[in-house]
C-alpha positions in Angstrom: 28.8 -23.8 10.4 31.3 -23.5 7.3 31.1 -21.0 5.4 29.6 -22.4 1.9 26.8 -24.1 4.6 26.1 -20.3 5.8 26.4 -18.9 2.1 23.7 -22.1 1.4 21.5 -21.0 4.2 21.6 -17.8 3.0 21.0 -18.5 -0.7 18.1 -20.1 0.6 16.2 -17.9 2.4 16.4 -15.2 -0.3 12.9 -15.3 -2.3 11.7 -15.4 -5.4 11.4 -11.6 -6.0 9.9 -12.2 -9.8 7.9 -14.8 -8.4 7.2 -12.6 -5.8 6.1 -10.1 -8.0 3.8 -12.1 -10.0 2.1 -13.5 -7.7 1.5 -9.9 -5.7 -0.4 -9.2 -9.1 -2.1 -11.6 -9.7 -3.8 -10.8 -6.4 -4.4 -7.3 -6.9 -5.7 -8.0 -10.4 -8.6 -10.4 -8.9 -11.3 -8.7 -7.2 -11.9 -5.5 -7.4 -9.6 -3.2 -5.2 -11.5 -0.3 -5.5 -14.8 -1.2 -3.7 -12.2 -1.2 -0.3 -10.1 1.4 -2.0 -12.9 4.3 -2.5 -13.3 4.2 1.4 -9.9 4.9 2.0 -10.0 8.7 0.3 -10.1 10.7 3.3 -6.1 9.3 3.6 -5.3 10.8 0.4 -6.8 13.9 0.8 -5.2 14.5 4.1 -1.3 13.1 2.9 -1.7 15.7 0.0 -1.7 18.4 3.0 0.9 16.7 4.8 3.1 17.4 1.7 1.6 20.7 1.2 1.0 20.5 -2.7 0.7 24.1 -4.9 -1.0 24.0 -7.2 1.2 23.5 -10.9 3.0 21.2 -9.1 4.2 17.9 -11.1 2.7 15.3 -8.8 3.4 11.2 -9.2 1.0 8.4 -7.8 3.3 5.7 -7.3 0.9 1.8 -7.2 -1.7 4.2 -7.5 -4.8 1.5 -7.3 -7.8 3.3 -7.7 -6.4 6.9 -7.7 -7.4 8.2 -4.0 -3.8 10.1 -4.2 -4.2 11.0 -7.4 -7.4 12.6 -7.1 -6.6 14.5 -3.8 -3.6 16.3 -5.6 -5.6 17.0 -9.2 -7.9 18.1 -6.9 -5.3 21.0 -6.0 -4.5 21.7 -9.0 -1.8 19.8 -9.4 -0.3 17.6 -12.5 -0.5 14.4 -11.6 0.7 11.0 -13.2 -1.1 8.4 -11.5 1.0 5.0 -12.4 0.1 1.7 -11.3 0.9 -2.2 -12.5 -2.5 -3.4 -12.9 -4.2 -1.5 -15.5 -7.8 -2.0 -14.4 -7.0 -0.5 -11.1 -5.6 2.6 -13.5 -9.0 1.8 -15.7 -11.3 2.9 -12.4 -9.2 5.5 -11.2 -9.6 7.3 -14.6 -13.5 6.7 -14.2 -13.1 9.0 -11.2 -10.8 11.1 -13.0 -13.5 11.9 -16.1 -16.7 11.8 -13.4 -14.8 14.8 -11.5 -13.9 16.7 -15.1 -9.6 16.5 -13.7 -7.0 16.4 -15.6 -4.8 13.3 -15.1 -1.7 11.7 -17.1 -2.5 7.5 -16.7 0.6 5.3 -17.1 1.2 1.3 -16.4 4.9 1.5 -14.3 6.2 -0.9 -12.2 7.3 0.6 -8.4 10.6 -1.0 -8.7 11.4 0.6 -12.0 9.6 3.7 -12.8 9.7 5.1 -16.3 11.0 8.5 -15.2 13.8 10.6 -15.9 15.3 11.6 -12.9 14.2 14.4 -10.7 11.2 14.4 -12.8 8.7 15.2 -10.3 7.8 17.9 -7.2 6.3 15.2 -5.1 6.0 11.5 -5.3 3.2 9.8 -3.8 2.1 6.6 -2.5 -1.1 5.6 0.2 -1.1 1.9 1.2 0.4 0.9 -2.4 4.4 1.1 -2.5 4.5 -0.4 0.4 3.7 -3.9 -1.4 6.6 -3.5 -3.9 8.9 -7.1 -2.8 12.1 -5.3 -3.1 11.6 -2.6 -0.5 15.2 -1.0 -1.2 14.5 -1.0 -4.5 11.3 0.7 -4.5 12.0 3.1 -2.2 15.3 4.4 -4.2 13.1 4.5 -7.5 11.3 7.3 -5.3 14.1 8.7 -4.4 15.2 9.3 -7.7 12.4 10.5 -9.5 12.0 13.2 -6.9 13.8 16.8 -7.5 15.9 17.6 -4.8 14.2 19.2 -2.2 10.7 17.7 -3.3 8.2 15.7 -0.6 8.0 11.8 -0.9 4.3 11.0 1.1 3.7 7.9 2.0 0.8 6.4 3.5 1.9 3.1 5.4 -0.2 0.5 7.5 1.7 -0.7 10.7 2.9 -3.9 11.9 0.4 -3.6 15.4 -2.4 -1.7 13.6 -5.5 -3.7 12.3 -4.3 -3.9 8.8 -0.6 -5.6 10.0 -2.8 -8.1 12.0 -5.0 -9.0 9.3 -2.2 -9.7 7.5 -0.5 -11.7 10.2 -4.0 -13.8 10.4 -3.7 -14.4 6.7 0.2 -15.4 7.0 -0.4 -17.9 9.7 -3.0 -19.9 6.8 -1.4 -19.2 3.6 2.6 -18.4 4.8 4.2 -15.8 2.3 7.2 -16.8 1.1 10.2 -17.5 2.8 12.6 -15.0 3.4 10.2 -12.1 2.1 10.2 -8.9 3.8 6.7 -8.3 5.1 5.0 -5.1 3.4 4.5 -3.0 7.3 8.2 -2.8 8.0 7.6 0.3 5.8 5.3 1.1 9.3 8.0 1.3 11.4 9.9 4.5 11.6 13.7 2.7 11.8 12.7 1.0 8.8 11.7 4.2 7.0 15.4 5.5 8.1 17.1 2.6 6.5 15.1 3.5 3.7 15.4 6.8 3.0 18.2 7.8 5.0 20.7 8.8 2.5 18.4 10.6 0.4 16.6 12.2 2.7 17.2 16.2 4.6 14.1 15.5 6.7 11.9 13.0 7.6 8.4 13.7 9.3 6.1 10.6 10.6 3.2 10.8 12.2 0.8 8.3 13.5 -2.8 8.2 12.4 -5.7 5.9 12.3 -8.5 5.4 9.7 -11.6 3.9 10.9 -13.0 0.8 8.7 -17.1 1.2 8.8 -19.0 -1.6 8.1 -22.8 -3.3 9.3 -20.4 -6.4 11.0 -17.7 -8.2 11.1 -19.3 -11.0 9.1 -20.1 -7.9 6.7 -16.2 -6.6 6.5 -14.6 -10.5 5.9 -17.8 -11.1 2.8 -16.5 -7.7 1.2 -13.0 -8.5 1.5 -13.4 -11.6 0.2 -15.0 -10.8 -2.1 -12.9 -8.2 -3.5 -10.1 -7.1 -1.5 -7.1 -9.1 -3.9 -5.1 -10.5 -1.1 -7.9 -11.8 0.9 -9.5 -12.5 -2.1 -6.6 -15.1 -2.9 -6.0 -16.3 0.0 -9.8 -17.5 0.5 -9.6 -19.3 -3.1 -6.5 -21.3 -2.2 -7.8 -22.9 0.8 -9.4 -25.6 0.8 -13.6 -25.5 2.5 -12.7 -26.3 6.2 -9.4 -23.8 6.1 -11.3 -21.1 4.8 -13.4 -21.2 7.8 -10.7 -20.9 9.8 -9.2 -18.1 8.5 -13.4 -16.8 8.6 -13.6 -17.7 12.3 -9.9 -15.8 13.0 -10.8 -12.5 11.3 -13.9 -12.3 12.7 -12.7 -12.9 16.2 -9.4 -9.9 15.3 -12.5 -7.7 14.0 -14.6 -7.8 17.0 -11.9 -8.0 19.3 -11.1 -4.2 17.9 -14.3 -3.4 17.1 -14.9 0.0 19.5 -18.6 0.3 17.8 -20.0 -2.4 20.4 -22.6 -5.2 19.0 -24.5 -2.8 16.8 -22.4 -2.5 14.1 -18.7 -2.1 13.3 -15.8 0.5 13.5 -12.5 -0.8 13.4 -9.6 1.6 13.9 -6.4 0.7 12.3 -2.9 2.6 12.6 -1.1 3.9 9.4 2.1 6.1 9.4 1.9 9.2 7.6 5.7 9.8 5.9 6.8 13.4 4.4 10.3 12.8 3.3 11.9 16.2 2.0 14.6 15.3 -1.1 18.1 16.0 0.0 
């Protein structure tokens, strides 16, 4: 191949990133994240001791959603800025916020570009959110940066083999993301985290875990996310009627394939990586 045919081939297998972008929020911005997002607390509350937060601390909740971070480390007494770029996912989060009588800074900020001075914050925070961002580098250098040397980054990251990366895959094979994008669980994989975070990073700790989705079936779980889980969400409403029962029939076989509660109800345990990278 010549070289302006490589340099073509090249060209064109590097996405959209705005387009990307805007698509990515358009699907967190339908539904309504936080009826999935609420269940996933217990993560937040356990990163936050991961990264060992002291109280006074100057915590930030990067693609914050519905605040489970957030809440976990003003829970600690810690001040937190809880940023995210859909404003009704900050909108519930602050409901939780008031309801618990915290004390919590709300900003709309964009992962890629975060309105921060540099070395702003003690720890930077992120549970199944940064991860999304379409330029991973990117994203993962604005953390980087905001952090004071020899702060925590904690990250919350679902994995390529867990249940989350195979839903994902399930959707992929219906609706195919673009071309040439980076899939959002490379930031599961621990040589991926390295590539990352490498130079900015003194220490990095991961550790496997698994969080347990709870629900009556899996014909309950797929109606719920659906219904309001954004990128499911989406990817139902752009299929046409015998399609979307497809993609029904193939989530439902993947939930009950890893469904370890038996026929009575469902508990499916998917794998996330929790990250503490220490600030060089």
């Amino acid at each position: 191949m010549s070289t302006s045919a490589a340099l073509s081939t090249q060209a064109a297998a590097q996405p959209d990133l705005a387009a990307v972008k805007q698509r990515q929020h358009g699907a967190w911005s339908s539904g309504d994240y936080a009826v999935v997002g609420t269940t996933l607390q217990i993560v937040g509350e356990t990163l936050c001791e991961a990264v060992d937060l002291r109280a006074g601390q100057r915590v930030l909740d990067v693609a914050a959603g519905n605040g489970n971070a957030t809440l976990a480390a003003a829970r600690r007494g810690c001040r937190v800025t809880s940023t995210d770029y859909v404003s009704t996912l900050l909108e519930r989060g602050a409901e939780r916020v008031r309801a618990e009588h915290l004390d919590v800074q709300f900003q709309v900020a964009d992962a890629e570009a975060l309105p921060f001075e540099s070395a702003t914050f003690d720890a930077v925070l992120s549970t199944f959110g940064v991860m999304f961002a379409p330029d991973q580098a990117r994203a993962a250098s604005e953390l980087a940066r905001v952090c004071r040397p020899g702060g925590k980054i904690g990250l919350a990251n679902w994995t390529p083999d867990g249940f989350i990366g195979q839903m994902f895959k399930v959707l992929g094979r219906h609706l195919p993301p673009p071309a040439g994008a980076q899939p959002p669980s490379l930031w599961g994989m621990q040589a991926h985290l390295y590539s990352l975070f490498g130079d900015d990073a003194a220490a990095i700790l991961v550790t496997p875990r698994m969080f347990n989705f709870r629900y009556r079936s899996a014909e309950h779980f797929v109606d719920v996310f659906r219904t309001w889980y954004g990128p499911v969400h989406k990817a139902f409403a752009a299929l046409p009627n015998d399609k979307a029962l497809a993609l029904e029939r193939d989530l439902i076989d993947l939930l009950n394939r890893m469904n370890r509660a038996g026929a009575a109800s469902l508990v499916v345990p998917s794998e996330y990586l929790e990250i503490v990278v220490t600030r060089r």
